[in-house]
N, C-alpha and C positions, 0 to 999 in steps of 0.2 A: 179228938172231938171236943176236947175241955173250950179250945180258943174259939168255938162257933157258938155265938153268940144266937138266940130265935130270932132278933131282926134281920141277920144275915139273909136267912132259909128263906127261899122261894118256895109261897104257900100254893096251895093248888087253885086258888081262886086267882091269882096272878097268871095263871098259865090259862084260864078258863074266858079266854078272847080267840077270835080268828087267828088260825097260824101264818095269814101273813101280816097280820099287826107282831106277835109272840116273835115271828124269826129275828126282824131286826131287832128288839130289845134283850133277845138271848145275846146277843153278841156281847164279852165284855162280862158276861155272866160265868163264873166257876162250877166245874163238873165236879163233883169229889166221890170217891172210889175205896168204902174203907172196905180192905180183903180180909178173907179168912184167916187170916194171919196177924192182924191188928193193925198192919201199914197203910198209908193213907196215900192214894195218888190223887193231886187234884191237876186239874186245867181249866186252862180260860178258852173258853169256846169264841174261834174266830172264825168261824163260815159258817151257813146254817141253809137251809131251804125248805120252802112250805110247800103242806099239801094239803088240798081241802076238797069242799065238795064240789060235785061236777068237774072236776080235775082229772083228765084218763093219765096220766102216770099214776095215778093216787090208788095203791091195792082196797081200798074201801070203795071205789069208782063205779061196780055191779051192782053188788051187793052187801051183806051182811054174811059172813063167814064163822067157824070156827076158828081161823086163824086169824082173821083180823077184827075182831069182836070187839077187841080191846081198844081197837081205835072209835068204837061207837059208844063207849066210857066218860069216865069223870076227867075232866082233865089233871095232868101232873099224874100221869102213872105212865110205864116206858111201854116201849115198842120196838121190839127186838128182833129180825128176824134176817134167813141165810139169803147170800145173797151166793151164785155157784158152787153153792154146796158146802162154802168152808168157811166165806167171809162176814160176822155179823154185823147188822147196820142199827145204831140206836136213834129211838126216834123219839119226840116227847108230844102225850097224846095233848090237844089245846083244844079250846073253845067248850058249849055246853055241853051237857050232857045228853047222846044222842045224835049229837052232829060229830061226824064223822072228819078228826082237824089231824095235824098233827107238823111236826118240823123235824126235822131229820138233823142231825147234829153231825157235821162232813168234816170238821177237822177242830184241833186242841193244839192251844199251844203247850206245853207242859209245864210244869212250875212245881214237880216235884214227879219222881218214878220208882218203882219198886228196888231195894235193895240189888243192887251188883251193876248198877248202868248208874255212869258220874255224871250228872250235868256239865260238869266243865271240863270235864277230859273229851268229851265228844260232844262237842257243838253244832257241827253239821248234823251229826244224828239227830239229835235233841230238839234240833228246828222241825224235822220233816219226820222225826217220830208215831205223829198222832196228825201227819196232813193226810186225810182219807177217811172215810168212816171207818172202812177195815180195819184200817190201822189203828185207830182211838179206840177202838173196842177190841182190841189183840193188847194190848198195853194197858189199857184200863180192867182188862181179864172182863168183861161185859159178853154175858150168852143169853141165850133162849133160856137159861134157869132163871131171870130176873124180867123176862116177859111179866107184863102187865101190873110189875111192882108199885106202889106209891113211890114217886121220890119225895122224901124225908130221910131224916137221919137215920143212917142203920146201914148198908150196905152201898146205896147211891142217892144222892140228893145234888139241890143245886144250890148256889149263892148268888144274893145277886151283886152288880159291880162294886167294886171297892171304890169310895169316893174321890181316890185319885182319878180313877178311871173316868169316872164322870165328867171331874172337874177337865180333865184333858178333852174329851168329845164336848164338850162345852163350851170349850176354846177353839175347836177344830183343831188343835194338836195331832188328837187322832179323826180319823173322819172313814167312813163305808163305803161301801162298792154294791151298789145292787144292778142283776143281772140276767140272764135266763139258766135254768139248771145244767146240768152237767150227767152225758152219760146216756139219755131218754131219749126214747123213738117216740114219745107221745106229749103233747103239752110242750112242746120244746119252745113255741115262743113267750112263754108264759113269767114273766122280770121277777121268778120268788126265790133268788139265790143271793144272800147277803154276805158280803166278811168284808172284814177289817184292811183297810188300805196299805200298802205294802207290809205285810205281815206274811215274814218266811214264814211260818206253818201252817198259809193256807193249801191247800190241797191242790187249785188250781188257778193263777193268775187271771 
């Protein structure tokens, strides 16, 4: 944590916009994951998609819940929950206070993993490790115990892009893909699904 500088840290007043302005600037943006253990996994988040209000895929879409409470929150605290019983999906809540935002974070590309898996002995892995939300939050070790956390430093925070990163989306080096979501019987025509153009660790082309 020494090399994380506070300009890095994405503050929560940065996240406190609509989640479909929030998705596409997450892209490009680092996930980091310090465990119980002091290891640190981060990733670059390259897929994303919004959810906001009057949105029927959106669990905030009825009502106001005990479970989904935390999406009617401050923005920049997480949003955590099962998806078949086994799988969790991390979301990050956006916009005011009250409105009901949020972007779901669908795949990581990796850039570092917990002790006993080599980056460069298993390359194929390595790409398609953290393409899924499942997946990023089974590797990232992300559950329902970090439901409605701040992210800041301490457990899960995020960063925002490294100014190589920029400088390449700047140039079109790198460049986006926006599209409709992936997976949903509701809101399906609905363009809030962003990632990163030919990036093996996205989840789905």
């Amino acid at each position: 944590m020494n090399s994380t500088t506070f300009s890095q840290i994405v503050e929560p007043n940065w996240l406190a916009r609509p989640s479909t302005s929030v998705a596409p600037d997450l892209l490009g943006c680092t996930l980091v994951r310090l465990l119980p253990n002091g290891e640190i996994i981060r990733g670059l988040i390259v897929e994303t998609e919004a959810y906001a209000p009057g949105d029927p895929a959106f669990h905030a879409y009825r009502r106001r819940t005990n479970r989904n409470d935390v999406l009617f929150g401050l923005a920049g605290r997480s949003y955590i929950y099962l998806i078949y019983g086994i799988y969790h999906c991390f979301n990050i809540v956006t916009d005011q206070d009250g409105i009901p935002s949020a972007v779901l974070i669908r795949a990581l590309q990796l850039l570092s993993l917990p002790a006993g898996i080599d980056l460069d002995l298993n390359q194929n892995l390595a790409k398609k490790i953290a393409a899924g939300p499942g997946k990023l939050c089974r590797v990232m070790q992300i559950d329902r115990s970090l439901n409605g956390s701040v992210l800041q430093p301490g457990a899960l925070w995020l960063e925002h892009r490294s100014s190589e990163f920029q400088q390449q989306l700047d140039s079109q080096a790198i460049t986006f893909v926006q599209t409709t979501r992936i997976g949903l019987t509701q809101g399906i025509d609905l363009p809030w699904r962003w990632y990163i153009s030919d990036c093996p660790a996205v989840s789905r082309p």
